[in-house]
C-alpha positions as CSV (number, residue, x, y, z in Angstrom):
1,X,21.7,41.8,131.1
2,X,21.6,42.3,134.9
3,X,24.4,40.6,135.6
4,X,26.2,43.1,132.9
5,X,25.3,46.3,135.5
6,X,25.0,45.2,138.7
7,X,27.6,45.5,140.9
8,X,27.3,43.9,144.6
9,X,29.5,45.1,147.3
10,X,31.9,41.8,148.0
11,X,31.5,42.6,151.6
12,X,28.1,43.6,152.2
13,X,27.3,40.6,150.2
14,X,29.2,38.4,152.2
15,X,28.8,40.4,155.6
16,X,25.0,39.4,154.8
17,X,25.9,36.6,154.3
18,X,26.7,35.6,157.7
19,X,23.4,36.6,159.2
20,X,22.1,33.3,161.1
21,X,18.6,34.1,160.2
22,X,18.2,35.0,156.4
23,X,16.2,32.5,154.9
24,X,18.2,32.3,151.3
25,X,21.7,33.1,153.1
26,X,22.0,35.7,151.4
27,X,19.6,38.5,149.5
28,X,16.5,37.9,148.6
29,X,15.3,37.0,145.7
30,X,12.4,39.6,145.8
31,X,14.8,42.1,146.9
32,X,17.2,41.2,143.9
33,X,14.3,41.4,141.3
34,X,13.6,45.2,143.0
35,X,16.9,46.1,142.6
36,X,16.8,44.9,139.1
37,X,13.7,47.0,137.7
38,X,15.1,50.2,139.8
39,X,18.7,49.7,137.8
40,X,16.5,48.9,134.4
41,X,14.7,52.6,135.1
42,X,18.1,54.5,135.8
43,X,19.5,53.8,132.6
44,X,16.1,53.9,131.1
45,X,15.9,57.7,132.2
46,X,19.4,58.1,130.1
47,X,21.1,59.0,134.0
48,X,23.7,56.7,132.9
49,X,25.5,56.3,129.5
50,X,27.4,53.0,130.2
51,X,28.6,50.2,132.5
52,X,31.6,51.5,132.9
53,X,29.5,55.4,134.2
54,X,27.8,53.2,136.4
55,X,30.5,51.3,138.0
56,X,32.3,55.1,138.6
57,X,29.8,56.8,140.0
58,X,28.5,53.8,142.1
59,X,24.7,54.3,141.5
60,X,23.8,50.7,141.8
61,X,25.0,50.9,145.6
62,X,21.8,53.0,146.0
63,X,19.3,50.5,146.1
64,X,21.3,47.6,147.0
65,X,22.1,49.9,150.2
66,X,18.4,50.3,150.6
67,X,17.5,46.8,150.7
68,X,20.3,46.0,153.1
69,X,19.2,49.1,155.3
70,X,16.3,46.6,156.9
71,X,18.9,44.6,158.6
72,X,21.0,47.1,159.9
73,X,20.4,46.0,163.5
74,X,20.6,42.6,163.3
75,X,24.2,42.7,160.9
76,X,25.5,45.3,163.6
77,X,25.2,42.3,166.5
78,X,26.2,39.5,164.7
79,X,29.0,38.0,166.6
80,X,31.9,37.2,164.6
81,X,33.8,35.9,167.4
82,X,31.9,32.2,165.9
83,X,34.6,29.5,165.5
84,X,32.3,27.9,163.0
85,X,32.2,31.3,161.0
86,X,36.3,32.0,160.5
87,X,39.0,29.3,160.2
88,X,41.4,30.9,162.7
89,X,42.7,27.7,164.0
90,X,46.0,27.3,161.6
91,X,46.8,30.7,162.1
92,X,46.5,30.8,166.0
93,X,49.0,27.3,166.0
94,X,51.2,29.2,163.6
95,X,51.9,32.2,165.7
96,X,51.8,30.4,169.3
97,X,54.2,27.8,168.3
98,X,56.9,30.4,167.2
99,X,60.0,29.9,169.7
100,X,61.0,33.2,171.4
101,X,64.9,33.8,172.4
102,X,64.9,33.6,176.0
103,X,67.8,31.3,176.2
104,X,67.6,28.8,179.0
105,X,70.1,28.6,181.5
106,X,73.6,27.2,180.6
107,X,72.8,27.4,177.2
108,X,74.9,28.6,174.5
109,X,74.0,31.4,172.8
110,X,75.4,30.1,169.0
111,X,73.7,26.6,169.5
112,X,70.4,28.2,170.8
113,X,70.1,30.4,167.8
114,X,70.6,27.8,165.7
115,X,68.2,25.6,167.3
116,X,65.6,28.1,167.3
117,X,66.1,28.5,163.6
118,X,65.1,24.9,163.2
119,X,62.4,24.4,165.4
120,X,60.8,27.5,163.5
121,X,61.4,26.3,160.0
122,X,60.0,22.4,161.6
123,X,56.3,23.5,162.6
124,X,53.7,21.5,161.2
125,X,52.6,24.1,159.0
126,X,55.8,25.1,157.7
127,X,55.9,24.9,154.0
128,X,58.5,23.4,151.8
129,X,60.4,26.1,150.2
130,X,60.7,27.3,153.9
131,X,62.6,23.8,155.4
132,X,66.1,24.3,156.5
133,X,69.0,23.0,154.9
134,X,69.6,19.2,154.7
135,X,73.5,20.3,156.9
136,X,71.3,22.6,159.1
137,X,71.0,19.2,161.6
138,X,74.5,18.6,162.1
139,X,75.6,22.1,162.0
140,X,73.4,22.4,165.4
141,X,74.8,19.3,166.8
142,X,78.8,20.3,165.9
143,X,77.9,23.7,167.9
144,X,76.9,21.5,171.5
145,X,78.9,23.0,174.2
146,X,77.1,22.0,177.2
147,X,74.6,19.7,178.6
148,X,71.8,22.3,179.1
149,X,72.3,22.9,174.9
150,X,71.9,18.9,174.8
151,X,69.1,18.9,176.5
152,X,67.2,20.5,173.7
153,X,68.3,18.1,171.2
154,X,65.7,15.5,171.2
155,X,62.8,18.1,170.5
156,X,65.0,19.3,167.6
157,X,65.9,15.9,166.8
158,X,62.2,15.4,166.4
159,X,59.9,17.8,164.5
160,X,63.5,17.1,162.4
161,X,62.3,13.8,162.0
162,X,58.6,14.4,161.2
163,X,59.1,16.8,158.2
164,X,61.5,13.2,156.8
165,X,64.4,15.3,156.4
166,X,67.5,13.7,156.0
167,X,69.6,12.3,158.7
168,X,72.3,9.7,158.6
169,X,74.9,7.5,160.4
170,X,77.6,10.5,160.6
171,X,74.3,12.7,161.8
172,X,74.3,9.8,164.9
173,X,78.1,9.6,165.1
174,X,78.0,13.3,165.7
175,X,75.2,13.1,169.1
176,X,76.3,10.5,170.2
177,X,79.7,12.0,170.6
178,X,79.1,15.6,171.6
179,X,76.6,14.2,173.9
180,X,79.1,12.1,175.2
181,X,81.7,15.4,175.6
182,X,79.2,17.3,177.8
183,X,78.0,14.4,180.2
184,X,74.6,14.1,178.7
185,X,75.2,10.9,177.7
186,X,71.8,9.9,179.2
187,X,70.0,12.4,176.6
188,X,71.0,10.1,173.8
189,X,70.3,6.9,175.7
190,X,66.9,7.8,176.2
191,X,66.6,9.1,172.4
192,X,67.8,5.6,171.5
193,X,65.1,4.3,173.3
194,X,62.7,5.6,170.4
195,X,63.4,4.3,167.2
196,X,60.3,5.9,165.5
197,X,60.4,9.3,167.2
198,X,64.1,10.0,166.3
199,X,65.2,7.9,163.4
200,X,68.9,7.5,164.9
201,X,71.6,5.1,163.0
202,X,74.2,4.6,165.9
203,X,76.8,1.3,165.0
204,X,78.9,-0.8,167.8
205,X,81.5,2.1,168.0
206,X,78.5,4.8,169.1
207,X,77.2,2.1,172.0
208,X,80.7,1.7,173.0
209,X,81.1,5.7,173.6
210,X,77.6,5.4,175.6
211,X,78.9,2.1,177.6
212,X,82.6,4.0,178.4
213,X,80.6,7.2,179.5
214,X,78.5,5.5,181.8
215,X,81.5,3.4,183.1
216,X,83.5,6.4,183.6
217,X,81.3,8.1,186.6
218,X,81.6,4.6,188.3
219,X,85.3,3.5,187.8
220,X,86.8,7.3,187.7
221,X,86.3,8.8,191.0
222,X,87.1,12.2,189.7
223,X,83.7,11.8,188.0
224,X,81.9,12.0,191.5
225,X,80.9,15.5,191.2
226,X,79.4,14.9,187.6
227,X,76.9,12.2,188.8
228,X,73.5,13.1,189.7
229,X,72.2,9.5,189.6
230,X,73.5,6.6,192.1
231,X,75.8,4.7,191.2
232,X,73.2,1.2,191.0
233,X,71.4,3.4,188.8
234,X,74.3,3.7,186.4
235,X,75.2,0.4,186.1
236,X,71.4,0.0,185.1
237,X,72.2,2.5,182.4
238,X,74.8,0.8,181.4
239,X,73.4,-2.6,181.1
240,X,70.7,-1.3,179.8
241,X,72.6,0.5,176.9
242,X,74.2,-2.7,175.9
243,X,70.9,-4.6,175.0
244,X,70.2,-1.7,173.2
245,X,72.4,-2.7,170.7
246,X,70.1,-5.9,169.6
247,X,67.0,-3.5,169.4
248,X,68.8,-1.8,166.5
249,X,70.6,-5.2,165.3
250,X,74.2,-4.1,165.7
251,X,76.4,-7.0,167.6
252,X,77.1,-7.5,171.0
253,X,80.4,-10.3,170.1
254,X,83.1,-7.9,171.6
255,X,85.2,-8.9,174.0
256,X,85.9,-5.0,174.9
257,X,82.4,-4.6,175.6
258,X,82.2,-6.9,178.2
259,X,85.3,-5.8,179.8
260,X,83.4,-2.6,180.5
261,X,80.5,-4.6,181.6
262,X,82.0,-6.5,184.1
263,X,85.0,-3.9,185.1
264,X,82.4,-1.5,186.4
265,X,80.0,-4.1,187.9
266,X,82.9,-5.2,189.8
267,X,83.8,-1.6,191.2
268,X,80.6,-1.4,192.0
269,X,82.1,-3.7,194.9
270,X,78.4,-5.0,196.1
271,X,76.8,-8.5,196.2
272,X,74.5,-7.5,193.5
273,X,77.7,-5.9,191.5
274,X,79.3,-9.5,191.8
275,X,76.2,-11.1,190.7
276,X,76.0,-9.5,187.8
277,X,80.2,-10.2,187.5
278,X,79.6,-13.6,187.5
279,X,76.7,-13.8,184.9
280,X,78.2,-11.9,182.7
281,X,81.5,-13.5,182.9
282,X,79.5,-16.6,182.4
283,X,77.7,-15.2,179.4
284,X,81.0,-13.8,177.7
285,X,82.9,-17.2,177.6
286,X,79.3,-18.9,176.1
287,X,79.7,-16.5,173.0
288,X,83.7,-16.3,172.9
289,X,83.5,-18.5,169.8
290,X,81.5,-15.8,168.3
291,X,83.9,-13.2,168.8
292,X,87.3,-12.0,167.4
293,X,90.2,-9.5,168.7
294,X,89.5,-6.8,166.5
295,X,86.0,-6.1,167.1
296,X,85.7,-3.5,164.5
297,X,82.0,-2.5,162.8
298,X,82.7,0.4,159.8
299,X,79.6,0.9,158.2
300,X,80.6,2.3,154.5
301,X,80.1,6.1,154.4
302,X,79.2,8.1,150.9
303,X,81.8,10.9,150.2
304,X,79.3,14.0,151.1
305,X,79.3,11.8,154.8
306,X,83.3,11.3,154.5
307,X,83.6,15.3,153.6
308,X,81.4,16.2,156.2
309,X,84.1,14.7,158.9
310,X,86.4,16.3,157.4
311,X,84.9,20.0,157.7
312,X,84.4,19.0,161.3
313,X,88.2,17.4,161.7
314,X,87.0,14.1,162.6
315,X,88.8,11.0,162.4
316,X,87.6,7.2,162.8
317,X,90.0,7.3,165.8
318,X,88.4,3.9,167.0
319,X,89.4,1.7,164.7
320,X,93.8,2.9,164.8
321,X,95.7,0.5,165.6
322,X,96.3,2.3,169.0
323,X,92.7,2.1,170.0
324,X,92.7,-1.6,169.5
325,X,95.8,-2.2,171.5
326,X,93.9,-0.1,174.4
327,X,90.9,-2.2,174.1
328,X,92.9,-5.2,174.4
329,X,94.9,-4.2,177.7
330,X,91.6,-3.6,179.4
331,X,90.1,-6.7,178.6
332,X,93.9,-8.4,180.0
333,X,93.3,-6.1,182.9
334,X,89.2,-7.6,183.5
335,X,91.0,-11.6,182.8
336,X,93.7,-10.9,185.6
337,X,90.5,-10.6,188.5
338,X,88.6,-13.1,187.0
339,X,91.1,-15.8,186.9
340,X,92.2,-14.9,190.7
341,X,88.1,-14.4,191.8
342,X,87.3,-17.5,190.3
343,X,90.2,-19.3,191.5
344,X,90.2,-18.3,194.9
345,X,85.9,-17.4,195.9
346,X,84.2,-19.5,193.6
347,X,86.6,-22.6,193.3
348,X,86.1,-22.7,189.5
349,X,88.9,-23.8,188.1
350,X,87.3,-24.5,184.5
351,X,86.4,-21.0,183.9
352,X,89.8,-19.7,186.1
353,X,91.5,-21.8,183.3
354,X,89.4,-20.2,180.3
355,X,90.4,-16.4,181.4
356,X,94.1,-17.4,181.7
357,X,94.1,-18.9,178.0
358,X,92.7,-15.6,176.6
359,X,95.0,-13.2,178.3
360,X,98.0,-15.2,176.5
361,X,96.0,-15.2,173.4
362,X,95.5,-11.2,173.5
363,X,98.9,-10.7,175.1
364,X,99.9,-12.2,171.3
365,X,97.6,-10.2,169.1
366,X,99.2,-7.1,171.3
367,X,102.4,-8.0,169.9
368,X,100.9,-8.3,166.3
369,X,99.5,-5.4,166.3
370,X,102.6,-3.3,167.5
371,X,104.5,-4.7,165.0
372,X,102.0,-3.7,162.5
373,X,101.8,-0.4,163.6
374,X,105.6,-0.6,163.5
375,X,105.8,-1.2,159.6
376,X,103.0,1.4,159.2
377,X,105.8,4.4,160.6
């Protein structure tokens, strides 16, 4: 049979091939038939024993060489620089998407290495055995130092995101807070503004460390230096950050919330700061009933989320009985100027009346709590 002792070059078959002008795309079938009756006359002449004596000594290249000998010219200027011809594409985004190590400046050299690891194992043509490690996430975040290594987050945060790896509440806990630490807090607000794009899971207690954060740089005036924003601007933030919250169905009811709402509008000390003082006051005594003291939210965590915190020494610090106490002496503190603004300026003795009733209320639950806190010792 022919197809028993031919052998074809792979590559000048396929290097043929590719010539834009060959009728049959590749060889001929006249040329084929040639080659066939010169092959039949070879082994006819007893030149060649076998197949195998064929294949060795590479005597069927002869006439195959011949044929392709015609189109020597024209296969020597094909141009196989042809996007159509060679599927380069995958392998071009492969190679220019791979992050170099020039580390940006203020970055950390730990958290940039690790980041780079996962931004390289996220492409979108990254296989599966080649995904990082389901803790790989957190690690990253645990190793934030400073705001410029925040700054990268949301791009890791990201392709983390599209390749549906996991992430969790603890994994939101953790930005949230180390964003927090470095004054980035404005990185995770704007993450938080895309639900789709970064998949976060923050509760009440991660919108309070966003609200306090925000506060801080307008009630704390050692926190001038840290603010690059005006202070209006802020208090936008801040607002802004607490309708957040209904976005991702997590309650506003909390009393403590709108203490910070209202005690940094108010040292804002500007018409439009009292404006918003006296909506929001207004607003927090229309939902009182639909508060309570406490204002805890602990969403249950599985015990490879409760281990994790421990690794990292973290504590639910929020919900001690301490931290409730300190919640409940600011929100005495924000009463105390109500009650005398509204007495005095806006001659509303209803709502100067309301304020005074709640401070004795959580001047009680103060005591409760202490003497819980007492019997826990």
């Amino acid at each position: 049979m022919f197809s028993k002792c031919v052998l074809v070059s792979t590559k000048a078959l396929f290097r043929h091939s590719l010539r834009p002008y060959t009728k049959f795309g590749i060889l001929k079938f006249t040329d084929l038939f040639l080659t066939q009756n010169l092959l039949r006359g070879v082994i006819s002449q007893g030149k060649i024993n076998n197949s195998r004596e064929l294949h060795n000594n590479k005597v069927c290249l002869g006439p195959v060489q011949t044929i392709l000998k015609k189109g020597t010219e024209e296969r020597d200027t094909l141009e196989l620089g042809n996007g159509e011809l060679f599927p380069t594409i995958l392998l071009q985004d492969s190679s220019e998407t791979k992050q170099t190590l020039t580390i940006p400046a203020g970055a950390s050299q730990e958290f940039y290495n690790l980041y780079i690891e996962i931004i390289n194992k996220t492409q979108p043509t990254t296989p599966l055995h080649e995904f990082p490690k389901h803790g790989r996430l957190n690690n990253l975040i645990y190793h934030i130092k400073t705001r410029e290594d925040a700054l990268l987050l949301p791009k890791a945060v990201s392709q983390w995101r599209k390749k549906l790896l996991p992430s969790t509440p603890i994994t939101t806990r953790f930005i949230i807070k180390k964003c927090c630490e470095v004054n980035a807090e404005d990185v995770v607000f704007h993450m938080l503004t895309d639900r789709t794009k970064y998949a976060l899971l923050p509760n009440r207690e991660g919108f309070r460390w966003i609200m306090l954060a925000f506060a801080n740089k307008i009630v704390d005036p050692s926190s001038e230096k840290k603010i690059s924003l005006d202070k209006q601007e802020i208090l936008d933030y801040l607002y802004k950050t607490f309708g957040l919250m209904a976005y991702y169905d997590v309650s506003q009811y909390d009393a403590h919330l709108y203490a910070i709402l209202i005690s940094a509008s108010l040292k804002l000390d500007s018409k439009k700061g009292w404006e918003r003082v006296d909506v929001t006051a207004s607003e927090f005594l229309e939902n009182l009933d639909k508060m309570d003291n406490e204002a805890l939210e602990l969403h249950p965590i599985s015990p490879d989320e409760e281990e994790e915190l421990k690794r990292r020494n973290d504590k639910f610090s929020e919900y001690s009985v301490e931290s409730r106490i300190s919640r409940l002496v600011s929100c005495i503190d924000m009463v105390d100027i109500l009650d005398k603004w509204y007495t005095e300026s806006k001659q509303d003795t209803a709502k100067a009346e309301n304020f005074r009733i709640l401070k004795e209320s959580w001047k009680n639950e103060i005591k409760k709590l202490k003497i819980e806190e007492g019997s826990l010792l």
